[in-house]
MARDO-810764 format. One record per residue (C-alpha): residue number from 1; residue in one letter; x, y, z negated. Coordinates in Angstrom, 2 decimals, always signed. Each point is the difference from the previous one (the first is absolute). Layout:
residues N
SITE   k r    east   north      up
SITE NUM A       X       Y       Z
...
//
This chain:
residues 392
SITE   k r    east   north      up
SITE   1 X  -59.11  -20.19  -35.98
SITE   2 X   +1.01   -1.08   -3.40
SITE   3 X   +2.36   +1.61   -1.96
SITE   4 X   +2.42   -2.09   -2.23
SITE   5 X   +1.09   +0.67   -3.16
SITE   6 X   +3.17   +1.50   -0.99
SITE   7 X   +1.98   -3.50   -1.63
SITE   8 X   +1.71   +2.64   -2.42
SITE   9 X   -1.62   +1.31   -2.94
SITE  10 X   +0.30   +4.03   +0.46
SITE  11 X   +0.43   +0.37   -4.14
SITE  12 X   +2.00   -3.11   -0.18
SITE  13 X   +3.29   +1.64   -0.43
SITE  14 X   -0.37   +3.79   -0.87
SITE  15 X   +2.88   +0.92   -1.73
SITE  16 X   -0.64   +2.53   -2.78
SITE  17 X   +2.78   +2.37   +1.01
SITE  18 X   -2.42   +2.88   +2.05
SITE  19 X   +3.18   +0.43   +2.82
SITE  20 X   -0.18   -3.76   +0.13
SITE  21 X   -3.73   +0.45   +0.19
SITE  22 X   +0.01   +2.54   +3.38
SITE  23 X   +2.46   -2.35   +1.71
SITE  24 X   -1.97   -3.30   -0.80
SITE  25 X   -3.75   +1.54   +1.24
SITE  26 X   +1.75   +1.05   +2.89
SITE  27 X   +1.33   -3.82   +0.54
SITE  28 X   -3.18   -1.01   -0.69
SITE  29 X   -2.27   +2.37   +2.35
SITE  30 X   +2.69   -1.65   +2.75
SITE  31 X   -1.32   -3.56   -1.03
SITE  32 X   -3.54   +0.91   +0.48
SITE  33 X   +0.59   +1.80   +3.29
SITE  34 X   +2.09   -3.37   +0.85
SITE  35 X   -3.20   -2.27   -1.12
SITE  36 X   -2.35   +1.81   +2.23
SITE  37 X   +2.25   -0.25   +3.05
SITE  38 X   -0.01   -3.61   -1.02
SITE  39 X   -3.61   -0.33   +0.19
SITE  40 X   -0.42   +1.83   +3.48
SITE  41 X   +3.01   -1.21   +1.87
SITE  42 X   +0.42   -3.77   +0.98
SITE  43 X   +3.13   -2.35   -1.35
SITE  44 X   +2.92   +0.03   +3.02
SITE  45 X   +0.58   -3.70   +0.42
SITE  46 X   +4.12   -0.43   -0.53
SITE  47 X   +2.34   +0.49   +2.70
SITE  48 X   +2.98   -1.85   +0.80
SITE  49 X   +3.36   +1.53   -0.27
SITE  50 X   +1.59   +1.94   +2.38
SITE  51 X   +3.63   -1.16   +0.99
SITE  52 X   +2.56   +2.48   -0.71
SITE  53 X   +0.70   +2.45   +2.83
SITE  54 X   +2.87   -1.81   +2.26
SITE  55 X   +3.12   +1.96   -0.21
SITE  56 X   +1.69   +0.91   +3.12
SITE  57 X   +3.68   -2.23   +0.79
SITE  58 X   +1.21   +2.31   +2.36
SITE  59 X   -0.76   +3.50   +1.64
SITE  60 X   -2.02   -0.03   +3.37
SITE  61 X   +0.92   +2.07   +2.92
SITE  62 X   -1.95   +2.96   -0.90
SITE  63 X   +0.58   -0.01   -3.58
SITE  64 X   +3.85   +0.31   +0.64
SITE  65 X   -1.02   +3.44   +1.87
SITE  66 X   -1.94   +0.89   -2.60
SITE  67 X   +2.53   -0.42   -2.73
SITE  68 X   +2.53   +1.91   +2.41
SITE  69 X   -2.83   +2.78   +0.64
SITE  70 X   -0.40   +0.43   -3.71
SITE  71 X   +4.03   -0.61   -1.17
SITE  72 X   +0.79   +3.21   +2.50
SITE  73 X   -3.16   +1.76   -0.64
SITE  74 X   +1.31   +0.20   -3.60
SITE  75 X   +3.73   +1.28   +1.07
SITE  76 X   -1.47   +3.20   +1.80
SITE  77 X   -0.94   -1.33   +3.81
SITE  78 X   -3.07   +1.24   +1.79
SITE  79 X   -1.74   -3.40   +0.82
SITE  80 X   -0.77   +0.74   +3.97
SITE  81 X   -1.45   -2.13   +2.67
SITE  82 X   +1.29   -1.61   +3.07
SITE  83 X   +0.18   +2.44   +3.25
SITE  84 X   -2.38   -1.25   +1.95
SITE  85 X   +1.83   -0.95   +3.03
SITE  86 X   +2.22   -3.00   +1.27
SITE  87 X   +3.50   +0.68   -1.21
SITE  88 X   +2.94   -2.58   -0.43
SITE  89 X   +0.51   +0.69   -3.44
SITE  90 X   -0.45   +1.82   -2.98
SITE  91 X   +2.24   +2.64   +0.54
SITE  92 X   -1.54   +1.48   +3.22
SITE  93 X   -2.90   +1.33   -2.01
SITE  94 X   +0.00   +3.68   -0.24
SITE  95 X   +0.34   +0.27   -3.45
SITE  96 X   +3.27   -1.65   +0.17
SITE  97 X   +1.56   +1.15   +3.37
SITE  98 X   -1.04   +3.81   -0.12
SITE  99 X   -0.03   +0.52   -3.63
SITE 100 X   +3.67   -1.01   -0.37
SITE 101 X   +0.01   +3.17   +2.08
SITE 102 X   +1.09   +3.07   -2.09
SITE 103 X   +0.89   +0.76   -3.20
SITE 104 X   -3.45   -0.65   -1.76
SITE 105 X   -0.50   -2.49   -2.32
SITE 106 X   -2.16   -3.15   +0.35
SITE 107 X   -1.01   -3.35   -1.40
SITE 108 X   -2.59   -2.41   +1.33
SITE 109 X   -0.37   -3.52   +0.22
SITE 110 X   -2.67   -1.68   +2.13
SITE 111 X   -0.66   -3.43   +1.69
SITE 112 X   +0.93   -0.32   +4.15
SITE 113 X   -1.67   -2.53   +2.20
SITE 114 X   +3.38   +0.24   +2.86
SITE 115 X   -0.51   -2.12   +3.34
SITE 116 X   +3.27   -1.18   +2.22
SITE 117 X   -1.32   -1.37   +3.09
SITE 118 X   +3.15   -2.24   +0.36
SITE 119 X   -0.15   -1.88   -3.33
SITE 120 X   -3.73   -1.50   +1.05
SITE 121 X   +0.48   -4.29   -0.24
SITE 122 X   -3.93   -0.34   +1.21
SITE 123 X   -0.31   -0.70   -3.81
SITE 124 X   +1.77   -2.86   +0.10
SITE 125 X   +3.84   +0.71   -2.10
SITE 126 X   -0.47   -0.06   -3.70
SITE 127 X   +1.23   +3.24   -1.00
SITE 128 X   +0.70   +2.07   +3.33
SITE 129 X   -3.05   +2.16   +1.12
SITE 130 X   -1.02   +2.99   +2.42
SITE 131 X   -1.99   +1.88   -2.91
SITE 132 X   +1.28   +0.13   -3.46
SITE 133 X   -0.26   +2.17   -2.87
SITE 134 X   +2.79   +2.24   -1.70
SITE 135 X   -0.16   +1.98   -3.60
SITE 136 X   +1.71   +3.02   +0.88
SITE 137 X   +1.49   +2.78   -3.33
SITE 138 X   +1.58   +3.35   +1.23
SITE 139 X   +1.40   +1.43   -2.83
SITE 140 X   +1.86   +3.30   +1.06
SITE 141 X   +2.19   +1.57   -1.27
SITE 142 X   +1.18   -3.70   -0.39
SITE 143 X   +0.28   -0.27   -3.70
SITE 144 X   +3.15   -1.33   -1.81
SITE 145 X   -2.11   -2.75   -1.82
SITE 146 X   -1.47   -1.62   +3.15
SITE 147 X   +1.37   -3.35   -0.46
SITE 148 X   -1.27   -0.06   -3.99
SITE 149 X   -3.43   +1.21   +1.93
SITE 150 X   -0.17   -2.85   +2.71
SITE 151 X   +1.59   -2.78   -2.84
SITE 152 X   -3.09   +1.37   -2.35
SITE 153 X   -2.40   -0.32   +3.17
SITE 154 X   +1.56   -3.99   -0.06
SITE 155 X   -0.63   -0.43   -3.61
SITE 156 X   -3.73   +1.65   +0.61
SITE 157 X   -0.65   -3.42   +1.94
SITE 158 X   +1.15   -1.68   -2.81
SITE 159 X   +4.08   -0.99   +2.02
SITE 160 X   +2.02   -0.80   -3.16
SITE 161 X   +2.83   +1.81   +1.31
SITE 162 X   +2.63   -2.22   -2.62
SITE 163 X   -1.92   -3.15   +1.44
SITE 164 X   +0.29   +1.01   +3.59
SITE 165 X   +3.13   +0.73   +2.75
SITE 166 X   -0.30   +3.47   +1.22
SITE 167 X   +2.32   +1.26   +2.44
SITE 168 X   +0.48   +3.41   +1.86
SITE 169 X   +1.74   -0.72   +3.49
SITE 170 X   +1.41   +2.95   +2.20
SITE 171 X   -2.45   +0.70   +2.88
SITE 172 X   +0.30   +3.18   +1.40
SITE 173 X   -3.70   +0.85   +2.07
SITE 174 X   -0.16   +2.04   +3.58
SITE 175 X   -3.10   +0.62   +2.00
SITE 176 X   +0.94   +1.07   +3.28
SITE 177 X   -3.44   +1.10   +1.43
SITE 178 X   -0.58   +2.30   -3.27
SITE 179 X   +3.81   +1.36   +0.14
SITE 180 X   +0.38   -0.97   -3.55
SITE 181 X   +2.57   -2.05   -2.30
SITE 182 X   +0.61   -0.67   -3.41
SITE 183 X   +2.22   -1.54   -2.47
SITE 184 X   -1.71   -3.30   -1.29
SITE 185 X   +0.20   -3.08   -2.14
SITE 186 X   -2.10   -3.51   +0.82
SITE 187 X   -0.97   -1.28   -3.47
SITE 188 X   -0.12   -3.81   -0.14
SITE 189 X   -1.94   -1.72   -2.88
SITE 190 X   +1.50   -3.74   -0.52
SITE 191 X   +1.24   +0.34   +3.76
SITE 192 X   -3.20   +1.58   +2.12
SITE 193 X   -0.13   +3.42   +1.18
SITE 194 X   -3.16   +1.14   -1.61
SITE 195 X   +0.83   +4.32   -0.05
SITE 196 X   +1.96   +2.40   +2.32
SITE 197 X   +1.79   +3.20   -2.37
SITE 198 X   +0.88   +3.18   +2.57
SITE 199 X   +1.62   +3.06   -0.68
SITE 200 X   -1.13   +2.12   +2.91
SITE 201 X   +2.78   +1.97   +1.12
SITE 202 X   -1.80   +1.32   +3.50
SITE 203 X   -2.97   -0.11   +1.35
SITE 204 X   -1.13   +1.40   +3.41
SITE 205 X   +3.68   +0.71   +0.44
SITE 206 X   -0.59   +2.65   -3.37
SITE 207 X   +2.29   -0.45   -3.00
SITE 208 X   -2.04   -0.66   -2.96
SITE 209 X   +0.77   +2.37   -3.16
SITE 210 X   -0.98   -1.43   -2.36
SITE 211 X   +0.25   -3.75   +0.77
SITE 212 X   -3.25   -1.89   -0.54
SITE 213 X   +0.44   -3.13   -1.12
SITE 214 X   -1.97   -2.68   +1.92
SITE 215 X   -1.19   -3.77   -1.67
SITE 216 X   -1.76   -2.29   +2.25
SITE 217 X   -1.98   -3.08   -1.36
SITE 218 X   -0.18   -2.73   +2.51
SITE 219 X   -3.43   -1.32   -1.67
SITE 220 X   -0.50   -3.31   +1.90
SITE 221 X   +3.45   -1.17   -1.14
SITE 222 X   -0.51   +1.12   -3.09
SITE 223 X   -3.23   -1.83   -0.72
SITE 224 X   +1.13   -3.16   +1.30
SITE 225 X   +2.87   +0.01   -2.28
SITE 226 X   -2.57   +0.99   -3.12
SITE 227 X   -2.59   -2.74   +1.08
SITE 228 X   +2.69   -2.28   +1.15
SITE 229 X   -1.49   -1.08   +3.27
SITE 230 X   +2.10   -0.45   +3.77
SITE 231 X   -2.56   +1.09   +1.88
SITE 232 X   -1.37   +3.85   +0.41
SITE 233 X   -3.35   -1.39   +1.37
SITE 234 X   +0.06   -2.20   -4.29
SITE 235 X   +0.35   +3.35   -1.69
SITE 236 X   -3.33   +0.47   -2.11
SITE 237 X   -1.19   +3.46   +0.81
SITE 238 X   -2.76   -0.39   -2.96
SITE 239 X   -1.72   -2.18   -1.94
SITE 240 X   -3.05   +0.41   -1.87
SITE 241 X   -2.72   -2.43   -2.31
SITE 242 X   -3.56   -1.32   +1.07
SITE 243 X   -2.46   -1.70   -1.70
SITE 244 X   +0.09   -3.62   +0.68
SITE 245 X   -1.94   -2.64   -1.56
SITE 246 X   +2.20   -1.36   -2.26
SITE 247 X   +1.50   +3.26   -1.16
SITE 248 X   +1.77   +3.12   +1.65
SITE 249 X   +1.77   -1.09   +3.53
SITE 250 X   +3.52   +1.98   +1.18
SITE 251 X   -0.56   +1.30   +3.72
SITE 252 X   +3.12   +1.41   +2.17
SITE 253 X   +0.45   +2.26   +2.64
SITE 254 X   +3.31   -0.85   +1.95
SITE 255 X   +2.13   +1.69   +2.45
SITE 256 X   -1.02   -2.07   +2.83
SITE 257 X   -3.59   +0.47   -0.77
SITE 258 X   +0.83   +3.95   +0.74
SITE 259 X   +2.41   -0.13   +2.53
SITE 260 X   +0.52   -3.52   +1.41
SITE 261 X   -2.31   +0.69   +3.36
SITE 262 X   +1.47   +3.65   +0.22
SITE 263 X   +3.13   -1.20   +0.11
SITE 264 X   -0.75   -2.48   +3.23
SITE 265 X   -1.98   +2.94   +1.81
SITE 266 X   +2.52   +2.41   -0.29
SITE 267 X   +3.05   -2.30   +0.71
SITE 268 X   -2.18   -0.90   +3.26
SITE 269 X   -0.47   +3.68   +0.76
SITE 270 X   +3.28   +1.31   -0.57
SITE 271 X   +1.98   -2.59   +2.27
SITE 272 X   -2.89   -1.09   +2.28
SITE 273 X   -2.74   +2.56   +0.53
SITE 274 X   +0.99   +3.56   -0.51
SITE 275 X   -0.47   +2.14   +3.17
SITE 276 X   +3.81   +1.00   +1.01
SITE 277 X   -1.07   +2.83   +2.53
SITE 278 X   -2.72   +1.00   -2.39
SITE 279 X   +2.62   -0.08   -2.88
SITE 280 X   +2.58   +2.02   +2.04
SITE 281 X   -2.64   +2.55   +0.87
SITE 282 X   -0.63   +0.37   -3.28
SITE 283 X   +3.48   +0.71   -1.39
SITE 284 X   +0.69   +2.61   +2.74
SITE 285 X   -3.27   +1.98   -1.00
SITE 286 X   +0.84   -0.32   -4.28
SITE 287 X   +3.46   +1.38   +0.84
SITE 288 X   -1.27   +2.80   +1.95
SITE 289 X   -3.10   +0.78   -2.23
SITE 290 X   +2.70   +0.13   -2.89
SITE 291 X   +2.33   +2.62   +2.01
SITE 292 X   -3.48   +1.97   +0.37
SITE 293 X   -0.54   -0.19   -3.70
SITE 294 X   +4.07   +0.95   -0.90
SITE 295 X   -0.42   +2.90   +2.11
SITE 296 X   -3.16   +1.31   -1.84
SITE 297 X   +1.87   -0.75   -3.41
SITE 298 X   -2.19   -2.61   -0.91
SITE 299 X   +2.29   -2.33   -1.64
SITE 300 X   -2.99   -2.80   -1.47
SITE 301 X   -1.58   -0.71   +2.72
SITE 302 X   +3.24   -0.26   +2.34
SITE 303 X   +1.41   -2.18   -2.39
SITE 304 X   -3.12   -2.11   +0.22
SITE 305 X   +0.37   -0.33   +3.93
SITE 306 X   +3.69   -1.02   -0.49
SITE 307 X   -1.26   -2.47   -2.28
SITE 308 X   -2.07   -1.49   +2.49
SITE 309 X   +2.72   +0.45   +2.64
SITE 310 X   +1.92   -2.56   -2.18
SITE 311 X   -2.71   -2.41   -0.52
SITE 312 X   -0.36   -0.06   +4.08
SITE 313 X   +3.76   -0.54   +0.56
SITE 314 X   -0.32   -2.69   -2.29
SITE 315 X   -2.81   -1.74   +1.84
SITE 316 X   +1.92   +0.83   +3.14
SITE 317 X   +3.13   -1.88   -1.62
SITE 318 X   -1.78   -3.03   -1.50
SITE 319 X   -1.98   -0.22   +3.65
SITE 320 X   +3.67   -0.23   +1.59
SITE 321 X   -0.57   +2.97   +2.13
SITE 322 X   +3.18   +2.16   -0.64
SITE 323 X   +3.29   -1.02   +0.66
SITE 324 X   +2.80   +0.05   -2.10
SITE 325 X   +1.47   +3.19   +1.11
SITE 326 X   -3.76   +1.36   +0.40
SITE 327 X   +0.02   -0.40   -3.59
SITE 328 X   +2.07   +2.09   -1.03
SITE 329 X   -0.98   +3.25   +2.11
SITE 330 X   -3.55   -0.83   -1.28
SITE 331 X   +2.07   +0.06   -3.30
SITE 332 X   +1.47   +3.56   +0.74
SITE 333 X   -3.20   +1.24   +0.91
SITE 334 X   -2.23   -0.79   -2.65
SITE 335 X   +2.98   +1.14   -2.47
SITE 336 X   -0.04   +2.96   +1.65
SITE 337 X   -3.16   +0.63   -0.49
SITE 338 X   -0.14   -0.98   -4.07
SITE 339 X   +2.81   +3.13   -0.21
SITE 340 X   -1.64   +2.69   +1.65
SITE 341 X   -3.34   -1.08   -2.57
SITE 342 X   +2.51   +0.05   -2.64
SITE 343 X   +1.56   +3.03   +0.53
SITE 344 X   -3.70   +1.60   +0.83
SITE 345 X   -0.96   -1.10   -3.71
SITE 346 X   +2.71   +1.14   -1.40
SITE 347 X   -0.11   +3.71   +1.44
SITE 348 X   -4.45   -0.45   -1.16
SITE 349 X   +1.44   -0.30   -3.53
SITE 350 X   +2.15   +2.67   +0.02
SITE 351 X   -2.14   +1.96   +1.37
SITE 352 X   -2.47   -0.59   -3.26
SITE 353 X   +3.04   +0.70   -2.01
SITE 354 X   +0.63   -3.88   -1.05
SITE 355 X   -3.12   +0.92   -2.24
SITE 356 X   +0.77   -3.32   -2.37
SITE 357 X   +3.55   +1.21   -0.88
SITE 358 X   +0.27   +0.66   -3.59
SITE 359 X   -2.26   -3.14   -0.90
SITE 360 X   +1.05   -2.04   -2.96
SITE 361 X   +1.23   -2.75   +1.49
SITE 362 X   -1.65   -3.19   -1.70
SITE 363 X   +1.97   -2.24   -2.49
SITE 364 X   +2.80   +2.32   +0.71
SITE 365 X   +0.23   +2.14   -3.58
SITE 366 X   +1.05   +3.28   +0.62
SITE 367 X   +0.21   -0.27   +3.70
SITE 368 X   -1.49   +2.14   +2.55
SITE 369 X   +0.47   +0.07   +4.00
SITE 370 X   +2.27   +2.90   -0.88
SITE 371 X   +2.49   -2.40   -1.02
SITE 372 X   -0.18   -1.94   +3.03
SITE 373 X   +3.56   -0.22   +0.44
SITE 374 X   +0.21   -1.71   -3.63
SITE 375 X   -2.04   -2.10   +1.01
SITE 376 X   +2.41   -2.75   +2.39
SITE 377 X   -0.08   -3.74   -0.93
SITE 378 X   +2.73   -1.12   -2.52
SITE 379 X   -0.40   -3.86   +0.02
SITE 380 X   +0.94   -2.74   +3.16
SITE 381 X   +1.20   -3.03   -0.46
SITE 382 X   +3.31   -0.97   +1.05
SITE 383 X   -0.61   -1.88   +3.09
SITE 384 X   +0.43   +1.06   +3.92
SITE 385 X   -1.87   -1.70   +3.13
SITE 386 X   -0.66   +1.59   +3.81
SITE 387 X   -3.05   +2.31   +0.21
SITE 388 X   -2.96   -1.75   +0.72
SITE 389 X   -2.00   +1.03   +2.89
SITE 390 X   -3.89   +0.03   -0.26
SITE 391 X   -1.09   +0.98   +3.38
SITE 392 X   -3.73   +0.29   -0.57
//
């Protein structure tokens, strides 16, 4: 192959200072090098310009978890994942429930898929479903700065809290079947309930010392407010770029394309299908499987059989099957059952000596489970309302 020459005379402009000199053969041994590369490798015909990556207008369902995951990630929570069983919200997974057990400190934050039979609509009402998802923070002891943490956690999905009405309405929270209660606040941004605050006060019919401090994202409602649609099954879960022919084309992932079909299944089963004798047969054999377990102090996996105790009384309930005052002694029985796990737990741990006592407690300067006492909630906003009772 033929070379080419170099189109720049080597001596052309040698300056006569000799440090001048070094630095200009070096430039030109680089425009040799660059000829011969010439002469070997062929001419790349021009390309047309690339548009300009599209910017995202809003954040998709999973990107508001992510931000959440990474805003408490960065204020001292251990990022866990969902328990994997059915459970009607957020707050029946054990690392809520049994670790507001005790005196030790703890602080996690993780996502909840949480199924109420009763709510199903067959897919068909805009913003009421069987199967949801919930951001749940447990921050205990419940720091004093909580509600600067949750309005930061707003201003993390980019809520400009001056532009935007947000309101903190007394709702005090019971659970019945888990024996537990709370002091609590609905927040409501420009009029939606779109997060749950709780001060837990007992659980498993224990006091809690110290109080953990409880926030509870409602993320369906939140990302229809952020992507301003009216219907759950709109929300844009993601969104992505393919090639197209005439340039990069925007692809989305929505709601409905997840969970539409689920929605209509499980509706169907829940009031249509599920087995009633099966179902109670199966809620008299959890509850006695988790008395077996209580008596050979193994608080985790009793707790998981009363969790699927409640998941079968709520089948049983959306089915129709138990009467009103069947309810409630299913109620009593499954409540009784979350406070005999609780109180096992609680005698496990002190048993270990409370081994994480005398942790620095995240974000909390200074402030170790030693000073649990110290540690109460200072701030609730002036407003009162009846105790709101969450019965799954």
């Amino acid at each position: 192959m033929r070379m080419e020459a170099c189109p720049t005379p080597l001596r052309a402009h040698l300056p006569a200072d000799p440090v001048k000199l070094r630095v200009s053969a070096q430039t030109q041994a680089a425009r040799r090098a660059s000829c011969r590369r010439a002469a070997h490798c062929p001419r790349r015909p021009p390309t047309a310009k690339r548009p300009a990556p599209r910017r995202p207008l809003m954040l998709t369902f999973q990107q508001i978890i992510l931000t959440l995951q990474s805003y408490w990630d960065r204020q001292g929570c251990a990022l866990l994942q969902p328990i994997d069983m059915e459970v009607g919200a957020g707050t029946s997974h054990v690392h809520t429930f049994l670790r507001a057990i005790g005196p030790e400190p703890w602080r996690a934050a993780y996502v909840q898929p949480s199924r109420r039979p009763k709510d199903g609509r067959y897919g068909e009402n805009p913003n009421r479903l069987q199967h949801y998802y919930q951001y749940q923070v447990v921050l205990k002891p419940a720091p004093e700065n909580i509600l600067d943490l949750y309005l930061g956690s707003l201003e993390a999905l980019g809520f400009d809290l001056k532009q935007n009405d947000v309101r903190f309405v007394e709702d005090d929270w019971e659970n019945p079947t888990l024996g537990a209660w709370g002091l609590g606040w609905e927040v409501w941004l420009n009029g939606m309930e779109v997060t749950q605050f709780t001060y837990f006060q007992q659980v498993g019919g224990l006091d809690c010392k110290p109080v953990l401090g409880e926030i509870t994202y409602g993320l369906e409602r939140l990302a229809m407010y952020l992507q301003k649609v009216e219907n759950v099954y709109d929300l844009v879960w993601t969104e992505w770029e393919e090639p197209g022919p005439n340039g990069p084309e925007l692809r989305r992932l929505t709601y409905g394309d997840v969970y539409h079909q689920n929605e209509v299944e499980q509706s169907t089963y829940n009031f249509e299908q599920a087995n009633v004798e099966l179902l109670f047969t199966f809620f008299n054999s959890y509850e006695a499987e988790a008395k077996r377990m209580i008596e050979a102090q193994l608080a985790l996996p009793a707790y998981e059989l009363v969790l699927k105790a409640g998941h079968t009384f709520n089948l049983l309930d959306a089915r129709g099957a138990i009467s009103v005052t069947e309810r409630a002694a299913y109620i009593g029985r499954i409540r009784a059952l979350s406070r005999l796990v609780a109180q096992a737990y609680y005698d496990s741990r002190e048993k270990l000596g409370f081994p994480m006592i005398g942790n620095p407690v995240p974000g909390v300067p200074g402030l170790t489970t030693d000073a649990q006492e110290a540690a109460q909630p200072a701030w609730a906003p002036p407003l009162k309302a009846e105790r709101k009772i969450d019965q799954d």
